[in-house]
mmJSON file of the N, C-alpha and C atoms, coordinates in Angstrom:
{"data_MODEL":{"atom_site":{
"group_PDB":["ATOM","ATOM","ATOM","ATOM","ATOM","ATOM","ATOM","ATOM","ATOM","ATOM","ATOM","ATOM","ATOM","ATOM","ATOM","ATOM","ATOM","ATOM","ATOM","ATOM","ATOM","ATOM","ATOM","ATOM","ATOM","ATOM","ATOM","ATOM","ATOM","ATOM","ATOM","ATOM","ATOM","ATOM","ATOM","ATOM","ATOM","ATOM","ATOM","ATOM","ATOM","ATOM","ATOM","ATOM","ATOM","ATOM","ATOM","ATOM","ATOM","ATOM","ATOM","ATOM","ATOM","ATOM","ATOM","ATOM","ATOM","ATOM","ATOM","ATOM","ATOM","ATOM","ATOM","ATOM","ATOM","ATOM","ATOM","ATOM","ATOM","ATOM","ATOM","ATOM","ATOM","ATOM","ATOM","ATOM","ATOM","ATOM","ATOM","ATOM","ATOM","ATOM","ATOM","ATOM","ATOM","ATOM","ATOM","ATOM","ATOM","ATOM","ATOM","ATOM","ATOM","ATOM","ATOM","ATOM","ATOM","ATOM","ATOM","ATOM","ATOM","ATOM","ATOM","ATOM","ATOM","ATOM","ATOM","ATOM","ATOM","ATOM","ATOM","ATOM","ATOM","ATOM","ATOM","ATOM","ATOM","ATOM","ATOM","ATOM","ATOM","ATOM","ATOM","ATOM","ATOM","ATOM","ATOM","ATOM","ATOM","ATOM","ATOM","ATOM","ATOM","ATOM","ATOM","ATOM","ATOM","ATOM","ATOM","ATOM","ATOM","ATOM","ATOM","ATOM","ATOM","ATOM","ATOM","ATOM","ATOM","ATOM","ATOM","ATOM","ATOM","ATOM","ATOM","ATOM","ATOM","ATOM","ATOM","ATOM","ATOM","ATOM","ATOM","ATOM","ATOM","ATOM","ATOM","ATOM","ATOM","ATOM","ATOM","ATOM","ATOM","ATOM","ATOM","ATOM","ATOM","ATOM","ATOM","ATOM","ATOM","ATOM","ATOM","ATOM","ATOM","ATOM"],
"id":[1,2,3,4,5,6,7,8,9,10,11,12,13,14,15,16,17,18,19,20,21,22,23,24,25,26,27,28,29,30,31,32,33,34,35,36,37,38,39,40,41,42,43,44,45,46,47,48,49,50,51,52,53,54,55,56,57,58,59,60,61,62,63,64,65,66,67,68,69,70,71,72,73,74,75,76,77,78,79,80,81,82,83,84,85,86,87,88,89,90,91,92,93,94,95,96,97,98,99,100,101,102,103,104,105,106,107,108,109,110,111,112,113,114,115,116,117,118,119,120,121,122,123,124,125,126,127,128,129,130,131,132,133,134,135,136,137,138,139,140,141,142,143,144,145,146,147,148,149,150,151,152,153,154,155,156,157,158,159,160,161,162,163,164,165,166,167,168,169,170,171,172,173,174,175,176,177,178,179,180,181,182,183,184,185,186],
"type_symbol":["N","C","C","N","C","C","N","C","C","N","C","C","N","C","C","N","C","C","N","C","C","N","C","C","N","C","C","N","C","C","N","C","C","N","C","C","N","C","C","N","C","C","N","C","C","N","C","C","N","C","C","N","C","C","N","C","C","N","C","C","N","C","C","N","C","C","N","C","C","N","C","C","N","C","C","N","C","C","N","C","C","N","C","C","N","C","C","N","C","C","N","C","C","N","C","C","N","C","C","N","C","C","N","C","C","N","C","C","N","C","C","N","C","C","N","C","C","N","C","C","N","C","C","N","C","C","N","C","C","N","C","C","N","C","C","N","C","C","N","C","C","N","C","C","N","C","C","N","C","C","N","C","C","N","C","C","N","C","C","N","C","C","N","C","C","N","C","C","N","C","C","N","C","C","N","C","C","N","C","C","N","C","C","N","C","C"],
"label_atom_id":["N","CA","C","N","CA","C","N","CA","C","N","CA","C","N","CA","C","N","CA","C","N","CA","C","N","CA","C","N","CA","C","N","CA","C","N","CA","C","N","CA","C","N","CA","C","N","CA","C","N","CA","C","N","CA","C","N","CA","C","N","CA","C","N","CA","C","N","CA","C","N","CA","C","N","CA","C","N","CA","C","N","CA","C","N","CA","C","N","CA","C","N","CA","C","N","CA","C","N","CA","C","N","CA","C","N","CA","C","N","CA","C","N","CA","C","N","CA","C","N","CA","C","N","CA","C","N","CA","C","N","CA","C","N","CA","C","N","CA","C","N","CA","C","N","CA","C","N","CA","C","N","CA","C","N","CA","C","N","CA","C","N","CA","C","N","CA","C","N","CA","C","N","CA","C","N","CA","C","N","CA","C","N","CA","C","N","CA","C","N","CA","C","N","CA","C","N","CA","C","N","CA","C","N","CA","C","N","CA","C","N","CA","C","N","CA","C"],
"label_alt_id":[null,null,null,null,null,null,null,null,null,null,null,null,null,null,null,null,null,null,null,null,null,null,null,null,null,null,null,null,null,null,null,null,null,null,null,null,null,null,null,null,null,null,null,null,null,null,null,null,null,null,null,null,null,null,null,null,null,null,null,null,null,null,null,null,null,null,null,null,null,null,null,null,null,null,null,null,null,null,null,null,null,null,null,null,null,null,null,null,null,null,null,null,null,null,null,null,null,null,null,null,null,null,null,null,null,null,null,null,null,null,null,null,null,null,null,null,null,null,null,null,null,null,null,null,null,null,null,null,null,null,null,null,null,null,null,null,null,null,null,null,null,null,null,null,null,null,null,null,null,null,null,null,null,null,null,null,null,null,null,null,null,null,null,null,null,null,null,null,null,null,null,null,null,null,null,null,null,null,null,null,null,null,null,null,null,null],
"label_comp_id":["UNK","UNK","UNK","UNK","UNK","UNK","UNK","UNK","UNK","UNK","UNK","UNK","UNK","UNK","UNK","UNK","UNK","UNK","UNK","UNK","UNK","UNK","UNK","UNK","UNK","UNK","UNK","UNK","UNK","UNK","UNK","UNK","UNK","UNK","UNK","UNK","UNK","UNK","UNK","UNK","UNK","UNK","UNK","UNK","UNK","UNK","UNK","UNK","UNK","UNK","UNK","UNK","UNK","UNK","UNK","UNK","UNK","UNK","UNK","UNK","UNK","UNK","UNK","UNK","UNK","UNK","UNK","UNK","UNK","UNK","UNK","UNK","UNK","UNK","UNK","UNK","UNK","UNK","UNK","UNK","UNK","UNK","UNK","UNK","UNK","UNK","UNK","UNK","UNK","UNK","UNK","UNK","UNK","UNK","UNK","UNK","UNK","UNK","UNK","UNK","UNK","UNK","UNK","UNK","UNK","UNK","UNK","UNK","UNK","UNK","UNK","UNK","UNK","UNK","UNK","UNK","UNK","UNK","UNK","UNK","UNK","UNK","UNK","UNK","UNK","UNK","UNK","UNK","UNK","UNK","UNK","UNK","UNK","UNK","UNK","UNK","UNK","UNK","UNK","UNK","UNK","UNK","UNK","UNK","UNK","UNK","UNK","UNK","UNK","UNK","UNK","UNK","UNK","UNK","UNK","UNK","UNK","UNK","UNK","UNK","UNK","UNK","UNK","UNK","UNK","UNK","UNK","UNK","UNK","UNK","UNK","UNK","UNK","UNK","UNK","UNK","UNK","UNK","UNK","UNK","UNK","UNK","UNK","UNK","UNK","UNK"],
"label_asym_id":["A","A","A","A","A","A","A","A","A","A","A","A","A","A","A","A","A","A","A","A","A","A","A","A","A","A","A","A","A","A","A","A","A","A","A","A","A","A","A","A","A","A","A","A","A","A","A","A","A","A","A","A","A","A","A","A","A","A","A","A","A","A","A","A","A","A","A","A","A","A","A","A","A","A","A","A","A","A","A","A","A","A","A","A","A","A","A","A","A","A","A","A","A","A","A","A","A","A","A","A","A","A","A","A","A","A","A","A","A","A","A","A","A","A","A","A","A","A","A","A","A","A","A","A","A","A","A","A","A","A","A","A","A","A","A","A","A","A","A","A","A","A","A","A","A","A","A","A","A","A","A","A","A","A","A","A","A","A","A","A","A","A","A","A","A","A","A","A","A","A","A","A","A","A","A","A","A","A","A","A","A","A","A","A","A","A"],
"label_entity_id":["1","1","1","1","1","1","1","1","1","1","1","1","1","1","1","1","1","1","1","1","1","1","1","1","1","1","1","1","1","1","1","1","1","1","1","1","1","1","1","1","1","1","1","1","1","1","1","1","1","1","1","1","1","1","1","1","1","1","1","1","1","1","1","1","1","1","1","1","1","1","1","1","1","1","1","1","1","1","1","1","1","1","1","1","1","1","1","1","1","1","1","1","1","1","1","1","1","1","1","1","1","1","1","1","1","1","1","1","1","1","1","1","1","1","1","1","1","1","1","1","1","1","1","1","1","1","1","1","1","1","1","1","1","1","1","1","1","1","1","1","1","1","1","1","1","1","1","1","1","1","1","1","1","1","1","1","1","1","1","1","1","1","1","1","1","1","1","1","1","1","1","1","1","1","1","1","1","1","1","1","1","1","1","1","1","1"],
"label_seq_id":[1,1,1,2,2,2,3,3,3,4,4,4,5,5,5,6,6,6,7,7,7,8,8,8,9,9,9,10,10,10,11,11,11,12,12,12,13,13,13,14,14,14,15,15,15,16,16,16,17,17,17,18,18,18,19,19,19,20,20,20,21,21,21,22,22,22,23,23,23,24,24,24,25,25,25,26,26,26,27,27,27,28,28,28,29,29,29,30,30,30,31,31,31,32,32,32,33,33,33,34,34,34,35,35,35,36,36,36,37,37,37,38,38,38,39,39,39,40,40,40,41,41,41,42,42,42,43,43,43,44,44,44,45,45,45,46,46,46,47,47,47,48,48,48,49,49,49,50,50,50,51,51,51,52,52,52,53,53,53,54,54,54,55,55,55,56,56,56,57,57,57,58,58,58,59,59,59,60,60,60,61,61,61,62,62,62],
"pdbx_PDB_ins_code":[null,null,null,null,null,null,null,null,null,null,null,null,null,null,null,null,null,null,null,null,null,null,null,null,null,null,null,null,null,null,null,null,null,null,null,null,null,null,null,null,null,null,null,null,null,null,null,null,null,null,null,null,null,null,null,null,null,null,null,null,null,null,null,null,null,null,null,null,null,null,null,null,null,null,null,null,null,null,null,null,null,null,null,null,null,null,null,null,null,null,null,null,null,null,null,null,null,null,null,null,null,null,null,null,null,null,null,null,null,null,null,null,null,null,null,null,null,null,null,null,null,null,null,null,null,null,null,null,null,null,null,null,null,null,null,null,null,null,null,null,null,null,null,null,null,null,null,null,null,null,null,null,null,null,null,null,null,null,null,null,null,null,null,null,null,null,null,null,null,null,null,null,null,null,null,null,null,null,null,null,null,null,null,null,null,null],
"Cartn_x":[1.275,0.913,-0.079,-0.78,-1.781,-2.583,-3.046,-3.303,-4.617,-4.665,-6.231,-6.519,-7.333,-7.634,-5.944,-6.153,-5.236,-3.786,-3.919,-2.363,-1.893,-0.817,-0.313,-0.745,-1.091,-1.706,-0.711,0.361,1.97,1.244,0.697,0.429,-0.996,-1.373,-2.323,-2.141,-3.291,-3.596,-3.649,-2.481,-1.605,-1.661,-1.515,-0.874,-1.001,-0.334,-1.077,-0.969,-1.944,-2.091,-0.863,-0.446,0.821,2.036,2.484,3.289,3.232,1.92,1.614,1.746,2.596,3.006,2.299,1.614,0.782,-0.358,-1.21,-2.479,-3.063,-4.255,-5.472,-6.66,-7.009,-7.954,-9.322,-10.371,-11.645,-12.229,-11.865,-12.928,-12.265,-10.264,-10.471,-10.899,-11.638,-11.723,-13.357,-14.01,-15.421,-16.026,-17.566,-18.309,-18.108,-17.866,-18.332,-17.103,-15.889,-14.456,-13.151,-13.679,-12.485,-11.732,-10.179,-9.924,-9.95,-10.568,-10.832,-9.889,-9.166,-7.97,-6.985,-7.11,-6.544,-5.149,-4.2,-3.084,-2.761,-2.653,-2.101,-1.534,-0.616,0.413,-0.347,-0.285,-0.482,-0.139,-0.573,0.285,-0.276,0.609,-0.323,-0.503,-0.94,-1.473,-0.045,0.258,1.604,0.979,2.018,1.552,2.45,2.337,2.961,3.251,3.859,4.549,3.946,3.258,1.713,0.908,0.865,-0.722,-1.768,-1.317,-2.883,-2.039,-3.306,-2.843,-3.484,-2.309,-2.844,-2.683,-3.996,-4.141,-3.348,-2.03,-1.718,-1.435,-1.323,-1.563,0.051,0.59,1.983,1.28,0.531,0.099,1.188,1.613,2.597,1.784,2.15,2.088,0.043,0.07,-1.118,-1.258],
"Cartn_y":[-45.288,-45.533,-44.468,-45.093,-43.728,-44.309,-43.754,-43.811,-44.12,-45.238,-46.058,-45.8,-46.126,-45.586,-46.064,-47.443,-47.786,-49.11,-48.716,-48.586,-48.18,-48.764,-48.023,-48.509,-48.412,-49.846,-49.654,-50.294,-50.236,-50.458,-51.846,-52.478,-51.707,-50.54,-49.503,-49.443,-49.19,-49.368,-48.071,-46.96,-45.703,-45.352,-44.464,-44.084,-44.484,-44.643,-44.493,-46.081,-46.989,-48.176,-48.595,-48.035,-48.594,-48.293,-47.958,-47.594,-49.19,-49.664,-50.817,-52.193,-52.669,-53.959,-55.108,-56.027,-57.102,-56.741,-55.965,-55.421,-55.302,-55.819,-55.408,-54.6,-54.229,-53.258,-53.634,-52.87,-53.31,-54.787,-53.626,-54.767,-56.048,-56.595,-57.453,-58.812,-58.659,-59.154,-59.541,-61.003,-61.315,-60.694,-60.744,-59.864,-60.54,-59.828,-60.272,-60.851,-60.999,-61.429,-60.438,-59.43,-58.359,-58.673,-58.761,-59.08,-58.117,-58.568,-57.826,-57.932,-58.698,-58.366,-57.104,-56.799,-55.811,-56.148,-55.772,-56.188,-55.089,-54.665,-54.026,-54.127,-53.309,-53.9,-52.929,-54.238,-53.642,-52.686,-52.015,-50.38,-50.861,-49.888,-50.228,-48.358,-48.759,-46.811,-46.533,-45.549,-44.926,-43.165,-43.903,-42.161,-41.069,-40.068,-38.539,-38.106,-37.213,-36.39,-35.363,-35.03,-34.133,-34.842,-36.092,-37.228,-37.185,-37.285,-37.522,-39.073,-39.946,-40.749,-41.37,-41.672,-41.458,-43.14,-43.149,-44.389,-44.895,-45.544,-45.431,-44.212,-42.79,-41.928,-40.89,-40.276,-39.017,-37.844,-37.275,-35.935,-34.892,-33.744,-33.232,-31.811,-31.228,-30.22,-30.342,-31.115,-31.488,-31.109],
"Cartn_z":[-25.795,-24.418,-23.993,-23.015,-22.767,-21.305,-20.451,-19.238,-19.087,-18.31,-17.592,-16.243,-15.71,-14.203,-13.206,-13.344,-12.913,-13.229,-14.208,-15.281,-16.283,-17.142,-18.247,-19.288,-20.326,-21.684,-22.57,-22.23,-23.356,-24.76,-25.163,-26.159,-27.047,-26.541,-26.763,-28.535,-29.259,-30.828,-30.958,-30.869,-31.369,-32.098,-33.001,-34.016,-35.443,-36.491,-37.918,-37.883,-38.602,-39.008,-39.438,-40.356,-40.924,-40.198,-39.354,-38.278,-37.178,-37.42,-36.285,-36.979,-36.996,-37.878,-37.011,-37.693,-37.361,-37.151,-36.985,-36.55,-38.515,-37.608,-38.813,-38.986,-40.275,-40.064,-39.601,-39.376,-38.632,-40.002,-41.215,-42.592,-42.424,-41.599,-41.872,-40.889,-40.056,-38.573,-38.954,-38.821,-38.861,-38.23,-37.927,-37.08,-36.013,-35.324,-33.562,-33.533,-33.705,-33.504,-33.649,-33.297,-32.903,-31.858,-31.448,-30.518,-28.943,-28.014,-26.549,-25.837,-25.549,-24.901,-24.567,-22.879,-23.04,-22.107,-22.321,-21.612,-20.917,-19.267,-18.728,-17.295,-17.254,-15.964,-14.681,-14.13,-12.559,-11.88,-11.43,-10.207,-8.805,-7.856,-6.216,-6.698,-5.368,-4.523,-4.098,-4.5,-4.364,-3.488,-2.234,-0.96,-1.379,-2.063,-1.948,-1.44,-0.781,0.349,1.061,0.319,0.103,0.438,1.203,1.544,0.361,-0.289,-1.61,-2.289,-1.868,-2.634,-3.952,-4.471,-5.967,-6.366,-7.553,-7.547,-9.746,-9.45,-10.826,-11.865,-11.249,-11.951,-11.173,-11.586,-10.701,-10.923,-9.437,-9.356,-8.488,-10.233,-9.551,-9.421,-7.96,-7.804,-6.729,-6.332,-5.507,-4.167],
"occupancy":[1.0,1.0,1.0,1.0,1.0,1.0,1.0,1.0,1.0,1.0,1.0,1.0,1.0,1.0,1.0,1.0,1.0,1.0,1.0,1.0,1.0,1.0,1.0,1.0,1.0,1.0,1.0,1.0,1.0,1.0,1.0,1.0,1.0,1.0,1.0,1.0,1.0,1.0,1.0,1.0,1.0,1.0,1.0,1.0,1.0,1.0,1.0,1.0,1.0,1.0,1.0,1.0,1.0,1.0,1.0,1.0,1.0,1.0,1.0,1.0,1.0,1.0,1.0,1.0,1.0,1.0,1.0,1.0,1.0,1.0,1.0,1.0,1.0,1.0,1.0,1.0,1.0,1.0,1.0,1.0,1.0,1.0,1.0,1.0,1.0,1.0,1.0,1.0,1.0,1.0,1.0,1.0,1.0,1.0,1.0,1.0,1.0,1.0,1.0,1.0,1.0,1.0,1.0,1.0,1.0,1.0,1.0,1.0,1.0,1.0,1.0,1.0,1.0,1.0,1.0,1.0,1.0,1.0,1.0,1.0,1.0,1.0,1.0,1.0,1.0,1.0,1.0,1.0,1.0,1.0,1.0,1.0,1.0,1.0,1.0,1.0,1.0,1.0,1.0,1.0,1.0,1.0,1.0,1.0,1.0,1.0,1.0,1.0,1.0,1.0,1.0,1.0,1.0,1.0,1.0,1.0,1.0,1.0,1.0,1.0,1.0,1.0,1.0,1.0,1.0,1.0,1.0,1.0,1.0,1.0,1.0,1.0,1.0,1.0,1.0,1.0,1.0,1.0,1.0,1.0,1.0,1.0,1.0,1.0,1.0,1.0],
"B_iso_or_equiv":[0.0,0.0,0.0,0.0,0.0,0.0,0.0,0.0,0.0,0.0,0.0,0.0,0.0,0.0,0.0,0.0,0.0,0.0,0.0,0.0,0.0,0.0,0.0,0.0,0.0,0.0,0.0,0.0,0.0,0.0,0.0,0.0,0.0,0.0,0.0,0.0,0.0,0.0,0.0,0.0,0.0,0.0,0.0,0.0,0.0,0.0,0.0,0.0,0.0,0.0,0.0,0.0,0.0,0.0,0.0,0.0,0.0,0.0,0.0,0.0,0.0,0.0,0.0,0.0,0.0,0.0,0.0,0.0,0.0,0.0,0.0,0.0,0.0,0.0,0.0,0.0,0.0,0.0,0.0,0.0,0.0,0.0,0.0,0.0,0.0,0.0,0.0,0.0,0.0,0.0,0.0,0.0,0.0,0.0,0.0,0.0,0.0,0.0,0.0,0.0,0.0,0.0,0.0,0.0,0.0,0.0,0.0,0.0,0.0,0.0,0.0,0.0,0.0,0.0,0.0,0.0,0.0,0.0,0.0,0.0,0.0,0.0,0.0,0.0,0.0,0.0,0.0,0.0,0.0,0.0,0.0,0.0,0.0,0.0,0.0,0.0,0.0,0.0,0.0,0.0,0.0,0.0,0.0,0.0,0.0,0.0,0.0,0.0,0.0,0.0,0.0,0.0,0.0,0.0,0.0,0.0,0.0,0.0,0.0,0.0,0.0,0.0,0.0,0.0,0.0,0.0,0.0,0.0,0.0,0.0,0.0,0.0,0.0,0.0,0.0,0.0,0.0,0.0,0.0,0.0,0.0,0.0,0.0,0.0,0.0,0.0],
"pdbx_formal_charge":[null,null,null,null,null,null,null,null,null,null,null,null,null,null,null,null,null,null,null,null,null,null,null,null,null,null,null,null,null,null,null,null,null,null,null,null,null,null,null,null,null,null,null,null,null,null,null,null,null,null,null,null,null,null,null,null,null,null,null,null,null,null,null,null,null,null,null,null,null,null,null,null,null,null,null,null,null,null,null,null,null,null,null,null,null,null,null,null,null,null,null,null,null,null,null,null,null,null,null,null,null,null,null,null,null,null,null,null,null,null,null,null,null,null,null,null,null,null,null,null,null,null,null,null,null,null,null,null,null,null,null,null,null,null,null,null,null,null,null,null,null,null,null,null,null,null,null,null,null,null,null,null,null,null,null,null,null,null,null,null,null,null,null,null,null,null,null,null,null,null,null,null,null,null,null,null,null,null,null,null,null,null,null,null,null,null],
"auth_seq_id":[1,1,1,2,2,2,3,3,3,4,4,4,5,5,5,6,6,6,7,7,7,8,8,8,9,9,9,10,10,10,11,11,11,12,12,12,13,13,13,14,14,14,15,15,15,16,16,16,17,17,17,18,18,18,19,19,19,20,20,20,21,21,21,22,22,22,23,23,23,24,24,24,25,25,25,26,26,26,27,27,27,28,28,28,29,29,29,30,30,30,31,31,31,32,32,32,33,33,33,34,34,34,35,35,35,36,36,36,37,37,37,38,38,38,39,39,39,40,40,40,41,41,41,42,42,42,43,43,43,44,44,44,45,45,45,46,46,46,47,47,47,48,48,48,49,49,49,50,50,50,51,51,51,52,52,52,53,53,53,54,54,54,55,55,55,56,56,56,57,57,57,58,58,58,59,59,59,60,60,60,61,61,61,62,62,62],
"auth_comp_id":["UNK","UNK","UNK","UNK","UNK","UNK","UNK","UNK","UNK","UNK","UNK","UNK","UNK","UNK","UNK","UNK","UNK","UNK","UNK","UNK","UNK","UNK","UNK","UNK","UNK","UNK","UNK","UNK","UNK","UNK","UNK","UNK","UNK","UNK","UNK","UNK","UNK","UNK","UNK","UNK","UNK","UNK","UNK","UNK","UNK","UNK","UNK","UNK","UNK","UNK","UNK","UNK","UNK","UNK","UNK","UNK","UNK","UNK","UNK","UNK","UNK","UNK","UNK","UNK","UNK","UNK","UNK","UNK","UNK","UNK","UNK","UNK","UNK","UNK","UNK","UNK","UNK","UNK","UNK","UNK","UNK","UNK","UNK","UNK","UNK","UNK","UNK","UNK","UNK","UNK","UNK","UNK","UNK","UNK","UNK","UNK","UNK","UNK","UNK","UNK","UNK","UNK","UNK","UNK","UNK","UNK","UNK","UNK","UNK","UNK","UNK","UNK","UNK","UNK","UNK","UNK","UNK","UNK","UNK","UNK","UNK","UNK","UNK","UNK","UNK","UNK","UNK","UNK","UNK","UNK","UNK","UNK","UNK","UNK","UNK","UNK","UNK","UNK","UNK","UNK","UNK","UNK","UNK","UNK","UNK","UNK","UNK","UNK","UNK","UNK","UNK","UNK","UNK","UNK","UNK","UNK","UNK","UNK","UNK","UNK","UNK","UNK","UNK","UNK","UNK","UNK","UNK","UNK","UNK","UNK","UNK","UNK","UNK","UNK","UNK","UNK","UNK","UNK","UNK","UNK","UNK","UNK","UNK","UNK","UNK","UNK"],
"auth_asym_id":["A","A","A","A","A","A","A","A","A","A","A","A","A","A","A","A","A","A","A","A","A","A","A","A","A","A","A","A","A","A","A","A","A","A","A","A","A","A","A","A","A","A","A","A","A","A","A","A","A","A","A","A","A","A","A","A","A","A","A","A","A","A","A","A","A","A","A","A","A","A","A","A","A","A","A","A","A","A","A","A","A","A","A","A","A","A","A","A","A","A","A","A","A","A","A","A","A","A","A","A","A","A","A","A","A","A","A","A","A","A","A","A","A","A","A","A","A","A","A","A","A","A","A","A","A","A","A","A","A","A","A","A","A","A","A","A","A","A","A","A","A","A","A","A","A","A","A","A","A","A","A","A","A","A","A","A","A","A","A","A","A","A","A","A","A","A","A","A","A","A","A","A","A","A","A","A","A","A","A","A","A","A","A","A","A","A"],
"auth_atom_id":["N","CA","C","N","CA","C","N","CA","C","N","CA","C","N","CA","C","N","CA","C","N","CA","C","N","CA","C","N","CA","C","N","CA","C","N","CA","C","N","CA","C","N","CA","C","N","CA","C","N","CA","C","N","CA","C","N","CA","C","N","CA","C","N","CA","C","N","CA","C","N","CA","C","N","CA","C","N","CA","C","N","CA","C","N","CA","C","N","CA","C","N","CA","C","N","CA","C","N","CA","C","N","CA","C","N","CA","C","N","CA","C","N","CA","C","N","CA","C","N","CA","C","N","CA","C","N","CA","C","N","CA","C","N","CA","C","N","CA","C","N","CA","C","N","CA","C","N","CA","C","N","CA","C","N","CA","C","N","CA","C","N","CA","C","N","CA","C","N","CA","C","N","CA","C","N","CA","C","N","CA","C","N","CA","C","N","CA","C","N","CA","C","N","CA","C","N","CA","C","N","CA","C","N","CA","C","N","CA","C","N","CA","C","N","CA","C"],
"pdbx_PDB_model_num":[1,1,1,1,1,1,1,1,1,1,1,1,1,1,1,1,1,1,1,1,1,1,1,1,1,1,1,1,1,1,1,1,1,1,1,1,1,1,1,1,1,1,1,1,1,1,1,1,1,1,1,1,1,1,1,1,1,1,1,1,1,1,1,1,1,1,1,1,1,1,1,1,1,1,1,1,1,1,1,1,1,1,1,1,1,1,1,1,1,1,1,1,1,1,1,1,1,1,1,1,1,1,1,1,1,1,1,1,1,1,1,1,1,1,1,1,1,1,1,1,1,1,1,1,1,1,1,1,1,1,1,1,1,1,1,1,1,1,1,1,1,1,1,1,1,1,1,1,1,1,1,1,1,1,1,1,1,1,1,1,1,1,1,1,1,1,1,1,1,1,1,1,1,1,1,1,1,1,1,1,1,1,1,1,1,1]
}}}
Protein backbone atom coordinates (compact mmCIF):
# COMPACT_ATOMS: atom_id res chain seq x y z
CA UNK A 1 0.00 0.00 0.00
CA UNK A 2 1.32 3.36 -0.48
CA UNK A 3 -0.24 6.87 -0.61
CA UNK A 4 -1.84 9.02 -3.63
CA UNK A 5 -2.95 12.54 -3.39
CA UNK A 6 -6.15 11.46 -2.48
CA UNK A 7 -6.38 7.79 -1.49
CA UNK A 8 -4.97 4.57 -0.51
CA UNK A 9 -3.87 2.13 -3.66
CA UNK A 10 -4.47 -1.33 -1.62
CA UNK A 11 -4.00 -3.34 -4.94
CA UNK A 12 -0.49 -1.28 -5.46
CA UNK A 13 2.38 -3.62 -7.57
CA UNK A 14 4.73 -3.94 -4.10
CA UNK A 15 7.20 -5.83 -3.40
CA UNK A 16 9.20 -8.83 -4.97
CA UNK A 17 7.44 -10.30 -8.21
CA UNK A 18 7.22 -13.52 -6.84
CA UNK A 19 5.60 -12.56 -3.59
CA UNK A 20 2.64 -11.17 -6.13
CA UNK A 21 0.74 -14.19 -7.39
CA UNK A 22 -1.13 -13.59 -10.75
CA UNK A 23 0.78 -10.59 -11.98
CA UNK A 24 3.12 -10.64 -14.92
CA UNK A 25 6.29 -9.50 -15.92
CA UNK A 26 6.70 -6.37 -18.30
CA UNK A 27 8.33 -9.14 -21.31
CA UNK A 28 5.07 -10.85 -20.81
CA UNK A 29 2.35 -8.20 -21.74
CA UNK A 30 2.18 -7.06 -25.88
CA UNK A 31 3.23 -3.61 -26.68
CA UNK A 32 0.92 -1.06 -25.87
CA UNK A 33 -1.31 -3.56 -23.60
CA UNK A 34 -0.05 -3.19 -20.14
CA UNK A 35 -2.84 -3.04 -17.91
CA UNK A 36 -3.87 0.90 -16.67
CA UNK A 37 -6.20 0.38 -14.33
CA UNK A 38 -5.86 1.84 -11.20
CA UNK A 39 -8.15 0.87 -8.38
CA UNK A 40 -8.54 3.23 -5.50
CA UNK A 41 -10.89 3.97 -2.70
CA UNK A 42 -12.35 7.15 -2.20
CA UNK A 43 -11.54 9.58 0.99
CA UNK A 44 -13.50 13.01 1.83
CA UNK A 45 -11.54 16.06 3.46
CA UNK A 46 -11.29 15.09 6.93
CA UNK A 47 -11.17 18.62 9.53
CA UNK A 48 -8.39 18.27 12.41
CA UNK A 49 -8.66 19.83 15.55
CA UNK A 50 -5.86 21.97 14.65
CA UNK A 51 -8.15 23.41 11.45
CA UNK A 52 -5.82 22.12 8.69
CA UNK A 53 -7.64 20.26 6.53
CA UNK A 54 -6.26 17.49 5.11
CA UNK A 55 -7.08 16.05 1.95
CA UNK A 56 -6.81 11.85 2.18
CA UNK A 57 -3.62 12.06 4.00
CA UNK A 58 -3.39 11.99 8.75
CA UNK A 59 -1.22 15.08 9.53
CA UNK A 60 0.04 14.42 12.93
CA UNK A 61 1.45 17.03 14.83
CA UNK A 62 0.29 20.15 12.36
Amino acid sequence: MYFLWDCFNLWADIGNEKDRPGNYSLSEYPVHQLPTTNYQLPTTNYQLPTNHLVDGLVAIGS
